[in-house]
C-alpha positions in Angstrom: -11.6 26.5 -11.3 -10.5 27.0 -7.6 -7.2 28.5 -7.8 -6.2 29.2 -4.8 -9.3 29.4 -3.2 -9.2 28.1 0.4 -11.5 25.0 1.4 -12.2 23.3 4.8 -13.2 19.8 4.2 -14.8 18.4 7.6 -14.6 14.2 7.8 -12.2 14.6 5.2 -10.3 11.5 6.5 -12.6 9.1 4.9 -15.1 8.2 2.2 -17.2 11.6 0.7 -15.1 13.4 2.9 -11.9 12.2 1.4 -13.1 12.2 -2.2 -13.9 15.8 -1.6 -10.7 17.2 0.0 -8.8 15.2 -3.2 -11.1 16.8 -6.1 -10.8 20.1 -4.6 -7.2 20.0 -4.3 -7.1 18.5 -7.6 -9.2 21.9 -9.5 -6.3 24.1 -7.7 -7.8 24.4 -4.1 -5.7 24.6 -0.4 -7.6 21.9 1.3 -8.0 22.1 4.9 -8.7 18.4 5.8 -10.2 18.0 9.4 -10.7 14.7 10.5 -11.1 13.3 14.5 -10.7 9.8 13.1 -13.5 8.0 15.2 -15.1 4.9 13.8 -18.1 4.8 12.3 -20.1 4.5 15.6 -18.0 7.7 16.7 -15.7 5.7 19.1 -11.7 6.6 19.6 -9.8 9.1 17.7 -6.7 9.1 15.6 -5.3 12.1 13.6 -3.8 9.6 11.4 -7.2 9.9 8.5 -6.8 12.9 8.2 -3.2 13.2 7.9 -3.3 10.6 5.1 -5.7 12.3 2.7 -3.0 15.4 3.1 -0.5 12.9 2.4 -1.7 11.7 -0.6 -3.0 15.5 -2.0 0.4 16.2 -1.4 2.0 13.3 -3.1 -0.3 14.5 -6.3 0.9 17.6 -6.2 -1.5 19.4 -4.7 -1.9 21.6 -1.4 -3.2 20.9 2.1 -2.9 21.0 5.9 -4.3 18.2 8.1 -6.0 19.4 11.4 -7.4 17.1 14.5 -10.8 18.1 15.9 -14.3 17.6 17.0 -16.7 19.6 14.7 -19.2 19.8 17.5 -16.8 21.7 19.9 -17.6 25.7 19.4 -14.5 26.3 20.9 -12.6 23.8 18.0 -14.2 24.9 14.7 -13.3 28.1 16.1 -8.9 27.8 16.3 -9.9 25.7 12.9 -10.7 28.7 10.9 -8.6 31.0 12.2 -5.3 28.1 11.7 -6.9 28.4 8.0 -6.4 31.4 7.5 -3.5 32.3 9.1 -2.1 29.2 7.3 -3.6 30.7 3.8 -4.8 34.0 4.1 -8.1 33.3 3.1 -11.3 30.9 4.3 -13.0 30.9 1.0 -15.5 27.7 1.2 -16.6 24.6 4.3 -18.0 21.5 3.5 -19.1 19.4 6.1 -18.9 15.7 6.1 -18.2 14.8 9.5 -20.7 12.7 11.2 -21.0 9.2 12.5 -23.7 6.1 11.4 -24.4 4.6 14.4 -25.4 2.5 16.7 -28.9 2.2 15.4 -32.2 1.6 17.2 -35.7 2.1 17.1 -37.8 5.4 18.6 -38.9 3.0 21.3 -35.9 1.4 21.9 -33.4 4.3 21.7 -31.2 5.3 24.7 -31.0 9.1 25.0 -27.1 8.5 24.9 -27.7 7.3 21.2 -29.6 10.0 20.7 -27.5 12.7 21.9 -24.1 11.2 20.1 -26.1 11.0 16.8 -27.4 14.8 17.3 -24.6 16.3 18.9 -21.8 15.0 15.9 -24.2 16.0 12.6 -26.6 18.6 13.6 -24.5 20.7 16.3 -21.5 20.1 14.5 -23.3 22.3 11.6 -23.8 24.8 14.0 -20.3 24.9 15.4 -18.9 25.1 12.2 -21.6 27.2 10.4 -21.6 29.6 13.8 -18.0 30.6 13.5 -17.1 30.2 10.0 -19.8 33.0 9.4 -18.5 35.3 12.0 -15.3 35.1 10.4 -16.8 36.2 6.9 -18.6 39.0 8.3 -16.1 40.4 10.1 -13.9 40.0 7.1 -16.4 41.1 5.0 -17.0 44.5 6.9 -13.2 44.9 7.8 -11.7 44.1 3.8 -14.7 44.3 1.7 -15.0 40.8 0.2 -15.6 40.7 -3.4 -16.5 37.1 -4.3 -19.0 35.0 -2.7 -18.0 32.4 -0.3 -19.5 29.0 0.2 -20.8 26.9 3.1 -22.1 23.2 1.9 -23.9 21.3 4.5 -24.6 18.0 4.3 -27.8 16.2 4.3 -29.4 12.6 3.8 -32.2 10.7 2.4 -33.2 9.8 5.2 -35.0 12.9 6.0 -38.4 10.9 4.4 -37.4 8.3 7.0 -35.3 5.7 7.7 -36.1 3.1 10.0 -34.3 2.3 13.2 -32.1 5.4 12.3 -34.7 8.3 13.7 -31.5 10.1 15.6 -30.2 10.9 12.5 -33.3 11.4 10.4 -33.8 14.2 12.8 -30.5 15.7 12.7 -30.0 15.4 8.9 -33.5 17.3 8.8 -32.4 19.9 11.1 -29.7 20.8 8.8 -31.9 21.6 6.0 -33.6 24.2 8.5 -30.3 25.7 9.3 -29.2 25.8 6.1 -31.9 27.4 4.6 -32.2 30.2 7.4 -28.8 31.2 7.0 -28.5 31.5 3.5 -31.8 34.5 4.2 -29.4 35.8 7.0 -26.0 35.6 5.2 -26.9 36.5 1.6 -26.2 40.4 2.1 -22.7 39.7 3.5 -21.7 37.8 0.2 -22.5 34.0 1.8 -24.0 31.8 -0.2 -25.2 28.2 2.2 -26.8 25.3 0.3 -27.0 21.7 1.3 -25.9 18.7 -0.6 -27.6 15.4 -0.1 -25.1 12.1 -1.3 -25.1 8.9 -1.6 -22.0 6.5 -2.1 -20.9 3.1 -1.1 -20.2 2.2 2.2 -18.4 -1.1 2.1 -16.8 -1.5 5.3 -16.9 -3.8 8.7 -19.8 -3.5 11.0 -18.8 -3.3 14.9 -19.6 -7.3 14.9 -17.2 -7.7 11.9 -19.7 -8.6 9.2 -19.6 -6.2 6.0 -22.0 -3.5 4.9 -22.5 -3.3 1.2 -25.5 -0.8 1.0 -24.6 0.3 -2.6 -22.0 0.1 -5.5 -21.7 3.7 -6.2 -18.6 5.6 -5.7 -17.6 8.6 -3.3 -15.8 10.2 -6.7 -19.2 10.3 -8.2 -20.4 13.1 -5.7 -16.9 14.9 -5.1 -17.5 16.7 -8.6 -20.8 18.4 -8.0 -18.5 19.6 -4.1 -15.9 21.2 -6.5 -18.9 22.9 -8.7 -20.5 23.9 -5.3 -17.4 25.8 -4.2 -16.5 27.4 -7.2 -17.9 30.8 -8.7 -19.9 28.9 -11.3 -22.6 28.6 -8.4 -22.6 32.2 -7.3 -25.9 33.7 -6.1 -27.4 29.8 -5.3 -28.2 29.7 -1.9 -30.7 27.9 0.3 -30.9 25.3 -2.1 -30.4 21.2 -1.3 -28.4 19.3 -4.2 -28.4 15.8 -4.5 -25.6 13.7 -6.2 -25.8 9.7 -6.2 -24.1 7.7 -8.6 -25.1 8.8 -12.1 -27.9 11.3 -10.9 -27.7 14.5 -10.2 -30.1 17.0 -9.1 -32.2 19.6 -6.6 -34.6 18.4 -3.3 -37.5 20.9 -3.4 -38.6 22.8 -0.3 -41.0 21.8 1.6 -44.2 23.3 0.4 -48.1 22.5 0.4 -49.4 19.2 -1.3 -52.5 20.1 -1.4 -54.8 23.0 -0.4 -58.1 24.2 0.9 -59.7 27.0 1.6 -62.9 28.2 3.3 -65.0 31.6 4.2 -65.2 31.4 8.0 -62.5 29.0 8.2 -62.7 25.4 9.5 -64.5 24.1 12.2 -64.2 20.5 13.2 -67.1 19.2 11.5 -66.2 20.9 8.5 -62.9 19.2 8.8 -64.3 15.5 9.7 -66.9 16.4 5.9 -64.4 17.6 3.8 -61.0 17.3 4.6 -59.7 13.6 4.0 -62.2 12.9 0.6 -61.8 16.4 -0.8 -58.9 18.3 0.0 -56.6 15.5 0.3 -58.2 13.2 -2.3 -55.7 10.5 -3.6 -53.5 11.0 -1.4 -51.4 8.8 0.1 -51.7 8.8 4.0 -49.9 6.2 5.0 -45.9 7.2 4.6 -43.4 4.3 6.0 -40.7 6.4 5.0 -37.3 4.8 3.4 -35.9 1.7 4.3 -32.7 0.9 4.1 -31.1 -2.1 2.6 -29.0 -4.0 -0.2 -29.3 -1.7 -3.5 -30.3 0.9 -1.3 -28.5 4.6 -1.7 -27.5 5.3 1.5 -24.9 8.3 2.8 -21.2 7.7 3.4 -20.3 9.6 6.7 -21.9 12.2 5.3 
C-alpha cells in the first residue's frame, strides 16, 4: 500500500506515535521516526525512544532512520526534512504526534509558563513542521513536477469541546484544526492534501507523583491503521477533513457550522435580540456547555 513511499512520524518514540511509525513500516513505508524523548510533562530528552521504535522496525524487517529533535524549532523540522530526503529521495507523507500532557491547571490558576510549554510543543510544533515540510513540496513540486499527492496528518483531540483543567491544550488542539483546514485551501493546487486525525488510546503509565493513569483500555494499534490509510493513495483528494479513530470507532468531526439560524429585514437591533433571540432562534437549545471531562472510561489522547 506504501511501497516505498517516505513517512516522517513526529513522537514516534512512544504510544500513537510509535504504533504509527511500526504500521507504516509494516505496509512497505521508510519511516522517519523523530522523537526528543521528554516525559510526558515535556521534561529532559533522550534520543534513546526514538531510536528503539527504529530498532524494532528494523528487527521486523522493515525500514527506518531515527532522528533527535524539537518539533517546535523552525530551524529543526527544517534539517529534518531535508536528512529525509537526502536519506530517501523523497518526503512523501508527516504525521504529527509529538506533544506533551501536562502539568495541568485551571484558566484561573494557570502559570503563563504552563501555558506557553503546552502551546509552543502542539500548536507551533504544527507550524514548524507544516511550514517547512510544505516549502519543500512546492519547491519540489514546481522544480520535478510531482505526480501523486502527498500527505500531511495533524493531530487533534477531543478536548477541543472542553476539557477541564487542561484549557492550554484545548486551545492548541483547536488551533490545529484552523491550521489544518487553511492549508489544505492553500496547498490543494500544489498536489497537498492536509487533514487532521483526532485519537484516542490508552495511556497507562506513571504520573510525575508515581501513581498510574488508566484513562482507557483501548489500544494505540487501534488508530495506527486509519494513519496507514491516511498516507496512502486510497485517500487522494481528502483534504481539510478531521478523522477520528478510538477503539472500535471510526469516523469524520464536522466543521464548524451554524446550529441554528435567523434572519431579519433591517437586521437586529438589541431589543429585537432581547424578544426573539433565546425563545425563537435558539429554542431547545442547550446553553449551558461544561465541555468534556476527563476521567476513568474516558477516551482521552495518547501524546497525541
Amino acid at each position: 500500500m506504501l511501497s516505498d513511499d517516505v513517512v516522517i512520524v513526529t513522537g514516534g518514540g512512544n504510544g500513537l506515535g510509535e504504533a504509527a511509525a511500526k504500521d507504516l513500516a509494516d505496509y512497505g513505508a521508510h519511516v522517519v521516526v523523530n522523537d526528543l524523548g521528554t516525559s510526558r510533562t515535556g521534561d529532559g530528552e533522550s534520543p534513546e525512544a526514538a531510536q528503539s521504535t527504529v530498532d524494532e522496525i528494523e528487527d521486523a524487517g522493515g525500514s527506518a532512520m531515527a532522528h533527535f529533535g524539537d518539533v517546535a524549532d523552525v530551524e529543526y523540522t527544517e534539517t529534518l526534512v531535508q536528512d529525509a530526503y537526502e536519506e530517501f529521495g523523497r518526503v512523501d507523507g508527516v504525521v504529527n504526534f509529538a506533544g506533551i500532557l501536562g502539568p495541568r491547571a485551571s484558566i484561573d490558576e494557570m502559570s503563563e509558563d504552563v501555558w506557553d510549554r503546552m502551546t509552543r510543543v502542539h500548536l507551533k510544533g504544527h507550524y514548524s513542521l507544516l511550514h517547512n515540510v510544505s516549502s519543500h513540496w512546492v519547491e519540489r513540486s514546481e522544480e520535478d513536477g510531482l505526480e501523486s499527492q502527498r500527505s500531511f496528518v495533524g493531530v487533534t483531540s477531543i478536548s477541543i469541546q472542553g476539557a477541564e483543567t487542561f484549557p492550554h491544550y484545548a486551545a492548541a488542539k483547536a488551533g490545529i484544526l484552523g491550521l489544518v483546514r487553511t492549508a489544505a485551501m492553500e496547498l490543494y493546487e500544489h498536489n497537498v492534501r492536509v487533514n487532521a486525525l483526532s485519537p484516542s488510546a490508552d495511556t497507562s503509565r506513571e504520573d510525575d507523583d508515581g501513581s498510574l493513569d488508566l484513562f482507557t483500555h483501548q489500544s494505540p494499534h487501534k488508530v495506527s491503521p486509519m494513519v496507514v490509510f491516511m498516507m496512502s493513495d486510497q485517500f487522494d483528494d481528502v483534504t481539510g477533513c478531521t478523522m477520528r479513530a478510538a477503539g472500535d470507532l471510526v469516523g469524520m468531526i464536522s466543521d464548524p457550522d451554524f446550529e441554528k439560524r435567523g434572519f431579519r429585514d433591517g437586521g437586529w437591533s438589541v431589543e429585537d435580540l432581547e424578544e426573539h433571540f433565546l425563545d425563537h432562534v435558539l429554542a431547545g437549545e442547550d446553553l449551558t456547555k461544561t465541555g468534556v471531562t476527563y476521567g476513568p472510561g474516558a477516551y482521552f489522547d495518547d501524546w497525541g
